[in-house]
C-alpha positions as CSV (number, residue, x, y, z in Angstrom):
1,X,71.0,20.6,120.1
2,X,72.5,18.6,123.3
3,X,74.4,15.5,122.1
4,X,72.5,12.4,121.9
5,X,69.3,13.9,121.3
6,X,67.9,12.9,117.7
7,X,66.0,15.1,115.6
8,X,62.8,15.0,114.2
9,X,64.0,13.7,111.3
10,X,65.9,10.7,112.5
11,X,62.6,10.2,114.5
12,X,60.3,10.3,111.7
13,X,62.0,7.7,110.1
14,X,62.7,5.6,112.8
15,X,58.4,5.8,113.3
16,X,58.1,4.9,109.6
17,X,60.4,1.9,109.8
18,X,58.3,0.9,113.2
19,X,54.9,1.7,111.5
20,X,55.5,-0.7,107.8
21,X,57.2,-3.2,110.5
22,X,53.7,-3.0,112.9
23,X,56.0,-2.4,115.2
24,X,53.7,-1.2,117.9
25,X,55.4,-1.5,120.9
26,X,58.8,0.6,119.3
27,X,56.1,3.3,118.2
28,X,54.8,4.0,121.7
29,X,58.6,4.6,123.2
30,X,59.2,6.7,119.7
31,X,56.1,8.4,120.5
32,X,57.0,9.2,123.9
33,X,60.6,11.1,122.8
34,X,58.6,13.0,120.4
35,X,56.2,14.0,122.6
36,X,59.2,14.9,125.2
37,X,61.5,16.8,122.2
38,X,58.8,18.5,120.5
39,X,55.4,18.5,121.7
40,X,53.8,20.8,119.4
41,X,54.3,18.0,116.5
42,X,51.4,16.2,116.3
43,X,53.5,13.2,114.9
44,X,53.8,11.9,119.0
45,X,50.1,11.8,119.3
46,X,49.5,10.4,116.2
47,X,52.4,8.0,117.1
48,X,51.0,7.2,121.0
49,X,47.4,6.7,119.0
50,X,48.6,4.3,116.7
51,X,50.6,2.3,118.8
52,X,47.8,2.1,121.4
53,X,44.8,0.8,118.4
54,X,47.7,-0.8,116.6
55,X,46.5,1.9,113.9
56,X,43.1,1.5,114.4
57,X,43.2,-1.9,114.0
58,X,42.8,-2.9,118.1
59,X,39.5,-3.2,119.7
60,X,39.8,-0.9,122.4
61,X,37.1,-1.0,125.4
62,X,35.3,2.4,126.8
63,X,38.0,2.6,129.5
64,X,41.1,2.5,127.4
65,X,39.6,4.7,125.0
66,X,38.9,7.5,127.5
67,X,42.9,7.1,128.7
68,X,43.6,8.1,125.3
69,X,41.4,10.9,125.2
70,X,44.3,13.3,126.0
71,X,46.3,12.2,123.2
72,X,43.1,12.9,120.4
73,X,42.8,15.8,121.9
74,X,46.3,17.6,121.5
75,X,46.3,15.6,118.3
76,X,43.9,17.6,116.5
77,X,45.0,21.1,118.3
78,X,48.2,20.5,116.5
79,X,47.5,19.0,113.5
80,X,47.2,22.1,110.5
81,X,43.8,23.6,109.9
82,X,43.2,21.4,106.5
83,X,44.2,18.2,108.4
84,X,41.7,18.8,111.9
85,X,39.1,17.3,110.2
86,X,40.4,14.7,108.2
87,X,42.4,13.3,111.9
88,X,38.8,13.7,113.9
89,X,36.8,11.9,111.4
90,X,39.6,9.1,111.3
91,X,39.0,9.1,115.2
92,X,35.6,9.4,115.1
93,X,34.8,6.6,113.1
94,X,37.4,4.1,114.8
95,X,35.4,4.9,118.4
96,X,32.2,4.1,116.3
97,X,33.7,1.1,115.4
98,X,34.8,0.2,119.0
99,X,31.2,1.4,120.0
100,X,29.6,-1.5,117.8
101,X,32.0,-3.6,119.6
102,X,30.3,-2.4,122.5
103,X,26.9,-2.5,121.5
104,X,27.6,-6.2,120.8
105,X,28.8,-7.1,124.3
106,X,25.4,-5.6,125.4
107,X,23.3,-7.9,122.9
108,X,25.4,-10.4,124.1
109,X,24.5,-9.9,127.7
110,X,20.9,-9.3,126.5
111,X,20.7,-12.4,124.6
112,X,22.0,-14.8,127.4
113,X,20.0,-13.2,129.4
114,X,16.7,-13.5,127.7
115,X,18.1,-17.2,126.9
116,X,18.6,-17.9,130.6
117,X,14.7,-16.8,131.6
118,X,13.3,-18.3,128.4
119,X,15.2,-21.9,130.0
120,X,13.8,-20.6,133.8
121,X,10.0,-20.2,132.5
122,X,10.9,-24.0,130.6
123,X,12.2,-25.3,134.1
124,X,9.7,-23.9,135.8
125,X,6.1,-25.2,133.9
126,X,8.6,-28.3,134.3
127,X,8.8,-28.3,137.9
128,X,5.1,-27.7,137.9
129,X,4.3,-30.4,136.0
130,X,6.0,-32.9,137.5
131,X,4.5,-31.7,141.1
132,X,1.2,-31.7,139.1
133,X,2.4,-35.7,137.8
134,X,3.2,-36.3,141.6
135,X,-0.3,-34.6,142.3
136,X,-1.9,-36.8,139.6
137,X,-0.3,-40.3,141.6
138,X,-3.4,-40.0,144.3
139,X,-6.4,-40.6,143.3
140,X,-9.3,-38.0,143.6
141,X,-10.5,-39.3,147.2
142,X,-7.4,-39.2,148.5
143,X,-3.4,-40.9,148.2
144,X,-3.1,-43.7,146.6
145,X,-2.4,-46.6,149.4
146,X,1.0,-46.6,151.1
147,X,2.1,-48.8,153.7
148,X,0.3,-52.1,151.9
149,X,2.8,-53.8,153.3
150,X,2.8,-53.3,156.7
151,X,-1.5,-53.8,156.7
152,X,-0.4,-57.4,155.5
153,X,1.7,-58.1,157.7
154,X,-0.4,-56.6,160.6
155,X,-3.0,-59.1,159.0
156,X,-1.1,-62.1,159.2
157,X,-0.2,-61.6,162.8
158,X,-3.6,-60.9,164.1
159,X,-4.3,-63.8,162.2
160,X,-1.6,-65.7,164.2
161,X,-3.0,-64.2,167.4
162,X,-6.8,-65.4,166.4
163,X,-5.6,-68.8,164.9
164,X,-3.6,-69.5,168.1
165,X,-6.4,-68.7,170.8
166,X,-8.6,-71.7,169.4
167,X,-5.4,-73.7,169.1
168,X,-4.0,-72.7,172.4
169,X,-0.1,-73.5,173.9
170,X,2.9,-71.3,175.0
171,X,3.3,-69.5,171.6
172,X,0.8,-67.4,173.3
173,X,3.5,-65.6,174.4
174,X,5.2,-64.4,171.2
175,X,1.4,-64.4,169.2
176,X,-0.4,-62.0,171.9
177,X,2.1,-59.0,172.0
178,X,2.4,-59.5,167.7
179,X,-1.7,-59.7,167.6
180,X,-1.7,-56.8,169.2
181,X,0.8,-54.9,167.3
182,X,-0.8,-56.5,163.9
183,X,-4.0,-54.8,165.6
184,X,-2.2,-51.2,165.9
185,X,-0.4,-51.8,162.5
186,X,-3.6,-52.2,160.7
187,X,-5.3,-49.0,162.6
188,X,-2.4,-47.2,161.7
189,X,-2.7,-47.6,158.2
190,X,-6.6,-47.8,157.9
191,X,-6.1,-44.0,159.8
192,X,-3.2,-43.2,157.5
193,X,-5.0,-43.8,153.9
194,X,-8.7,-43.8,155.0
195,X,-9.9,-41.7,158.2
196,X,-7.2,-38.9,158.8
197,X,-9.2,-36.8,155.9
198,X,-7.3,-33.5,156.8
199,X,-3.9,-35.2,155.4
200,X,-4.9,-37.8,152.9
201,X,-8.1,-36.6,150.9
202,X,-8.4,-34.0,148.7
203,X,-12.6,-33.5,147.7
204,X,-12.9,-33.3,144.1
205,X,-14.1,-29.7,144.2
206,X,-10.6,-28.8,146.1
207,X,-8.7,-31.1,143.8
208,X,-9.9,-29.1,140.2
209,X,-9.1,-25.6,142.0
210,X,-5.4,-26.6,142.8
211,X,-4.9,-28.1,139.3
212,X,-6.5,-25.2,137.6
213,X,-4.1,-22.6,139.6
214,X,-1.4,-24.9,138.5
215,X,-2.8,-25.1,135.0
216,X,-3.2,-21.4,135.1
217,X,0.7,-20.9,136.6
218,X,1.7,-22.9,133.0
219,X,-0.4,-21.0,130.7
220,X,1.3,-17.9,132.3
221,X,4.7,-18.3,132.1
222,X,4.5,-20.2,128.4
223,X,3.1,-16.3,127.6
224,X,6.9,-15.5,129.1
225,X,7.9,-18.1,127.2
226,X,6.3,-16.2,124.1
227,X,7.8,-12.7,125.2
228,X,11.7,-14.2,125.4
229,X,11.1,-16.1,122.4
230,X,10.4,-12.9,120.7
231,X,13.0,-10.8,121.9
232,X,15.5,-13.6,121.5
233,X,14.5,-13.6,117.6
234,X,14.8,-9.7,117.5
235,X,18.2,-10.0,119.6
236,X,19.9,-12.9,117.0
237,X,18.9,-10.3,114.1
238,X,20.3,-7.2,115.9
239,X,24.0,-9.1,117.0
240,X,24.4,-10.8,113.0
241,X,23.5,-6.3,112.1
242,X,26.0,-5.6,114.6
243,X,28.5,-8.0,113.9
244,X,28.5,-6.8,110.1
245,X,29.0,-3.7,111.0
246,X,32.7,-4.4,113.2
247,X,36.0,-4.2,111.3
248,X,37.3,-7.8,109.7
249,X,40.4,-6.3,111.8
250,X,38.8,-6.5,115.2
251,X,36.8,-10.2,114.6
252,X,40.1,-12.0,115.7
253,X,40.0,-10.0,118.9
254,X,36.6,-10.6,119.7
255,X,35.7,-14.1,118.4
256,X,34.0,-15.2,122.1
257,X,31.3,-12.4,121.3
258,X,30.9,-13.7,117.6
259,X,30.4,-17.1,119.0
260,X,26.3,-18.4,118.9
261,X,26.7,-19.8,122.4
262,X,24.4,-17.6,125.0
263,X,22.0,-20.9,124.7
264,X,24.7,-22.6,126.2
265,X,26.4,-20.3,129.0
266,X,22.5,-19.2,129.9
267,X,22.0,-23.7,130.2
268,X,25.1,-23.4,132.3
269,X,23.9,-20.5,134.7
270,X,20.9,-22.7,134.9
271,X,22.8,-25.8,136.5
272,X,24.9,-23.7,138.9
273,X,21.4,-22.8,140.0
274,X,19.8,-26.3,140.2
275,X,23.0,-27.5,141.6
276,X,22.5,-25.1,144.4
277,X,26.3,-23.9,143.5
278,X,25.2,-19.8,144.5
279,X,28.7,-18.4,144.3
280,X,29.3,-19.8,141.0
281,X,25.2,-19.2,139.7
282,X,25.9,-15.3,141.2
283,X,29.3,-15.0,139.4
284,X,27.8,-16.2,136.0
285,X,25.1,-14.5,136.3
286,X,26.2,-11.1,137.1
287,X,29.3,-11.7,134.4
288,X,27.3,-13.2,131.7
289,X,23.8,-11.1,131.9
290,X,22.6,-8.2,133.1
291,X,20.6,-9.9,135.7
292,X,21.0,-9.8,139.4
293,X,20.5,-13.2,141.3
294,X,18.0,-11.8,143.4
295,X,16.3,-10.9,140.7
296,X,16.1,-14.5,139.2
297,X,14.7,-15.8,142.6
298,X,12.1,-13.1,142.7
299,X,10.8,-13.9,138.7
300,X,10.1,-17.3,139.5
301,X,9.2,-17.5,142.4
302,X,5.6,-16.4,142.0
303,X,5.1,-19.8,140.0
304,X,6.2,-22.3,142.2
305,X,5.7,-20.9,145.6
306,X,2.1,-19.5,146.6
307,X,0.2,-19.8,149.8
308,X,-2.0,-22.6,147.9
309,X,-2.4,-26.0,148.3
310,X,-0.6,-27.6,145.8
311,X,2.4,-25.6,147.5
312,X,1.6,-27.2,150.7
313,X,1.5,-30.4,148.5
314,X,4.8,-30.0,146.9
315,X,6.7,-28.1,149.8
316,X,5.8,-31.9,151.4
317,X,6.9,-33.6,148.4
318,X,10.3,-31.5,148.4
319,X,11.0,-32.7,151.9
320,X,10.4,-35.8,151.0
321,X,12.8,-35.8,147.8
322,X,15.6,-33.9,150.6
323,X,15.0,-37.2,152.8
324,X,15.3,-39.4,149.8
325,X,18.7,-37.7,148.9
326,X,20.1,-38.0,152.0
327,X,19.5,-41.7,152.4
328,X,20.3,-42.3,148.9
329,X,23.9,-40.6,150.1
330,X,23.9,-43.0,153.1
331,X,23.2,-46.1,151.3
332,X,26.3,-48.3,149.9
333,X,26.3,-49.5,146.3
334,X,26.1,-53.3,145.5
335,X,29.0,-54.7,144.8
336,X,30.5,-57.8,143.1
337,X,31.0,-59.8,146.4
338,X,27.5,-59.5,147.4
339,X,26.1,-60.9,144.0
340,X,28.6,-63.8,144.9
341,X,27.6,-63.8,148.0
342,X,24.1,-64.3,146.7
343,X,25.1,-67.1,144.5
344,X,27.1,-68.7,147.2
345,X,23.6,-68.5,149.7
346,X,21.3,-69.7,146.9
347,X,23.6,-73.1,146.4
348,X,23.1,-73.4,150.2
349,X,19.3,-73.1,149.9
350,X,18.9,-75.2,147.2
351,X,21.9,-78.1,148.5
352,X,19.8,-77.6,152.0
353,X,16.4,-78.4,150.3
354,X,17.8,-81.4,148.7
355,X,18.8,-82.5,152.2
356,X,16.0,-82.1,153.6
357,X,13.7,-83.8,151.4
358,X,15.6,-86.6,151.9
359,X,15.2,-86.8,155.7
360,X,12.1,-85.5,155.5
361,X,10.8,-87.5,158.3
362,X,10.6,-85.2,161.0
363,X,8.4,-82.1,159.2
364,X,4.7,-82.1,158.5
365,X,4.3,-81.7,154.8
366,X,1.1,-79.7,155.2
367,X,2.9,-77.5,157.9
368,X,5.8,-77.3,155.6
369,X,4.5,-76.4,152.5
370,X,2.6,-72.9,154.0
371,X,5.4,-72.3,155.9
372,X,7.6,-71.8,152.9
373,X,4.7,-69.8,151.0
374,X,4.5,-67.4,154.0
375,X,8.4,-67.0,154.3
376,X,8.5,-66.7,150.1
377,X,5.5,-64.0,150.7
378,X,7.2,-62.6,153.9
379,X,10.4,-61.9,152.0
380,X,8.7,-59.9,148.9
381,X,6.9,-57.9,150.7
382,X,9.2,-57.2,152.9
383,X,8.6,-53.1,153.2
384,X,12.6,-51.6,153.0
385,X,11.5,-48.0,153.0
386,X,10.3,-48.5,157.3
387,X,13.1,-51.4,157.6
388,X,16.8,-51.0,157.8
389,X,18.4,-49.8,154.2
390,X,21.8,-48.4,154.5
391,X,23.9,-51.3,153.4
392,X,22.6,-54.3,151.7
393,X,23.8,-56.7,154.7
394,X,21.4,-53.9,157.3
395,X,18.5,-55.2,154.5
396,X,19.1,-58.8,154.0
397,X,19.8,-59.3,158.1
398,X,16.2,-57.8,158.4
399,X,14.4,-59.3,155.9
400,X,15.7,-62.6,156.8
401,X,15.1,-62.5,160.4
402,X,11.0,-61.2,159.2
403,X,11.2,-63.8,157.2
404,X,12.3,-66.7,159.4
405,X,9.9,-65.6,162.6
406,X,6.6,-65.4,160.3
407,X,7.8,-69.2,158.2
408,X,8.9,-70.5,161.7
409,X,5.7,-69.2,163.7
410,X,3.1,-69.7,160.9
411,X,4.8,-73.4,160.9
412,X,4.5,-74.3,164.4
413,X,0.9,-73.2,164.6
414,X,-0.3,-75.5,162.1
415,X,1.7,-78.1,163.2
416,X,0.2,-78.0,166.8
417,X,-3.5,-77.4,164.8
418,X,-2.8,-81.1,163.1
419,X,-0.5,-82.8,165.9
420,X,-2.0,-81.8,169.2
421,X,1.4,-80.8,170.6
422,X,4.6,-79.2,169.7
423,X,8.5,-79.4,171.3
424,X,10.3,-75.7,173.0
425,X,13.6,-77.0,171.0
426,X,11.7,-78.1,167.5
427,X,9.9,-75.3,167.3
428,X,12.2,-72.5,169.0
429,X,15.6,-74.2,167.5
430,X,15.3,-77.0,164.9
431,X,12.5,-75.2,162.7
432,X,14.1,-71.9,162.3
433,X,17.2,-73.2,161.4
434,X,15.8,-75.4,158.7
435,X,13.9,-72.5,157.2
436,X,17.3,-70.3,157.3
437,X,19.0,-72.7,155.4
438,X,16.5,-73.1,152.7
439,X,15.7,-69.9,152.4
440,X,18.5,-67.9,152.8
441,X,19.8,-67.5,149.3
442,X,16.0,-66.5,147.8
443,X,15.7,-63.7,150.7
444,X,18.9,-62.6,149.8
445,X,18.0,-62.4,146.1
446,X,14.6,-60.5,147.3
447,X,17.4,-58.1,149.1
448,X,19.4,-57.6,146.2
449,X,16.2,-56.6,144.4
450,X,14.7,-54.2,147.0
451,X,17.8,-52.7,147.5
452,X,18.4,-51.6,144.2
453,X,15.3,-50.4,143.0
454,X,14.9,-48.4,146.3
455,X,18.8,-47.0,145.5
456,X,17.8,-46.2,141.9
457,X,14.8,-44.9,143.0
458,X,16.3,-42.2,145.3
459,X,19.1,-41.2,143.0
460,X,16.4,-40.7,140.0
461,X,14.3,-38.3,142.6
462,X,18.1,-36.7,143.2
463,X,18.1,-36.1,139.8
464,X,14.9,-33.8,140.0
């Protein structure tokens, strides 16, 4: 024997000293001098076996276990005849307990994935029912009105137009070219919700078809609903058999497959995927499931996209929840200052009004009094979706300056109907400026209010 070299005996102990120490890591480099000083002892292979499973007591995945193959192998060729057996069924029924282990990881994957369809069919009779609630907003000759609005307002300045021909004098000149666009405005919106039949009227026969095939799109994936249901059940009872059958000794090592969570990774998969984050939804889904993210598109996509109608309908009513998003990104919150502001703008109107009433001598009460109803009017109905909406200032500068012209104009006409006459400065200059200073803070309130409902409005259809 060569000096320095230890013999089996001083070995062997060493190994048992490293074995009632779980010293697992001292057992391996033991293991690998045996194996080196006398390789026809099975003790190395034993020793290289144990130290790998921490002697049997390591959960070891289909990869490690076929590294250690060679090791089994030459194990049971050199254990005696009487002890073959006993060292392969050892074996045997540690890789049947790494193969539940396995078989677990599968469920697992099964689970979440029959979780995450059983959430896509929910999402999906979700995302037809709100199309079908969108659907259900227009009436069954057609959408319900849009642009109300403007058709007033196209009202009141044919009106102006008509009003001023029988009480003629230069506001001719600003009445003519807005009677004629009052004209257009009302066309457009009598074509718009009444005439252009094509875009804006569903018959009633048309309209029961594309809410039966929508009805009918439901009733079939709640039947996937029904199938995932099922196999989820079967699934949950199949993991808690598994799980029962997995050494106490590996449970430590394996306590994220244990854990009841796939409801909750498969609701996570979902968001990546409604969040339109693909790199993360493709990661998840390959890591997590079974399921290839082609495959996802592909299963739902017979529900909510068909060459029908109502997909026509809601591909328009997607583009117009895209648009909404973008200007909802575009638009400014309110902030403090501006409710100030507003305060600071209402004490104007009101200290203004006060004024005014006591030098009331130069304004026509009658002229007055439906000025200031058609400004009030003017400002509420002010239509922010076609006017200016990306700050608050962009609304309130347009809203104010409708506001002004229609009080100012609506104003001068009467007062020229009663009167006979009318001055360039007083009703050009003087008038406008008195109905900016007593009206100023209540159109800026009527901002404020447009503004934010039309902000919530966009960031709730964001949400979607």
């Amino acid at each position: 024997m060569k000096k320095g070299k230890k013999s089996l005996k001083e070995l062997k102990k060493e190994y048992q000293e490293a074995l009632d120490n779980e010293d697992y890591d001292l057992i391996l480099e033991l293991s690998s001098q045996i194996k080196k000083s006398f390789p026809k002892n099975p003790l190395g292979y034993m020793a290289t076996i144990q130290s790998k499973t921490n002697n049997y007591k390591k959960y070891l995945n289909e990869s490690e276990m076929k590294d250690l193959k060679e090791d089994v192998n030459k194990l049971i060729e050199s254990s005696k005849k009487d002890e073959k057996k006993h060292v392969e069924d050892d074996f045997n029924e540690y890789v049947n307990d790494c193969k539940e282990v396995e078989n677990l990881i599968k469920i697992k994957k099964e689970l979440t994935k029959e979780e995450f369809l059983n959430d896509l069919y929910h999402d999906g009779i979700s995302f037809i029912n709100q199309n079908i609630s969108i659907f259900n907003n227009y009436n069954i000759k057609g959408k319900r009105i849009i642009n109300i609005y403007d058709f007033i307002n196209g009202l009141f300045y044919v009106f102006c137009m008509i009003f001023n021909l029988i009480y003629r004098n230069y506001l001719l000149i600003l009445t003519i070219p807005f009677g004629i666009f009052g004209v257009i405005t009302i066309y457009s919106f009598l074509n718009m919700n009444f005439i252009k039949k094509d875009n804006l009227f569903f018959k009633r026969s048309s309209n029961k078809k594309i809410l039966d095939s929508a009805k009918e799109k439901i009733n079939s994936l709640k039947k996937e609903i029904d199938k995932t249901s099922d196999v989820i059940t079967f699934l949950k009872e199949q993991k808690l058999t598994t799980i029962s059958r997995i050494p106490s000794c590996f449970v430590s090592q394996i306590g994220d497959l244990i854990e009841d969570d796939e409801a909750l990774v498969s609701s996570n998969i979902l968001n990546e995927l409604k969040n339109d984050n693909m790199s993360s939804f493709t990661y998840l889904i390959n890591e997590k499931t079974d399921l290839k993210a082609d495959e996802v598109i592909s299963k739902l996509t017979p529900y909510i996209k068909e060459d029908d109608e109502l997909s026509s309908f809601i591909d328009k009513k997607l583009l117009e929840i895209k648009n909404g998003q973008k200007k909802s990104i575009l638009m400014k919150d309110v902030k403090k200052i501006n409710y100030i502001i507003t305060i600071i703008l209402m004490a104007i109107s009101v200290l203004s009004f006060i004024v005014l009433i006591k030098n009331f001598y130069e304004v026509n009460l009658t002229s007055f009094i439906i000025a200031v109803i058609t400004g009030v009017i003017s400002m509420f109905i002010y239509n922010i979706n076609t006017g200016k909406h990306n700050t608050l200032s962009d609304t309130f500068g347009d809203n104010l300056l409708t506001t002004i012209f229609n009080a100012s104009l609506i104003y001068d006409l009467v007062y020229f109907s009663i009167i006979g006459e009318i001055r360039f400065t007083y009703a050009i200059i003087e008038m406008p400026i008195i109905f900016i200073l007593i009206l100023i803070g209540f159109v800026m309130l009527a901002s404020i209010l447009k503004y934010n409902y039309l902000l919530k409005k966009l960031r709730e259809t964001k949400k979607m």
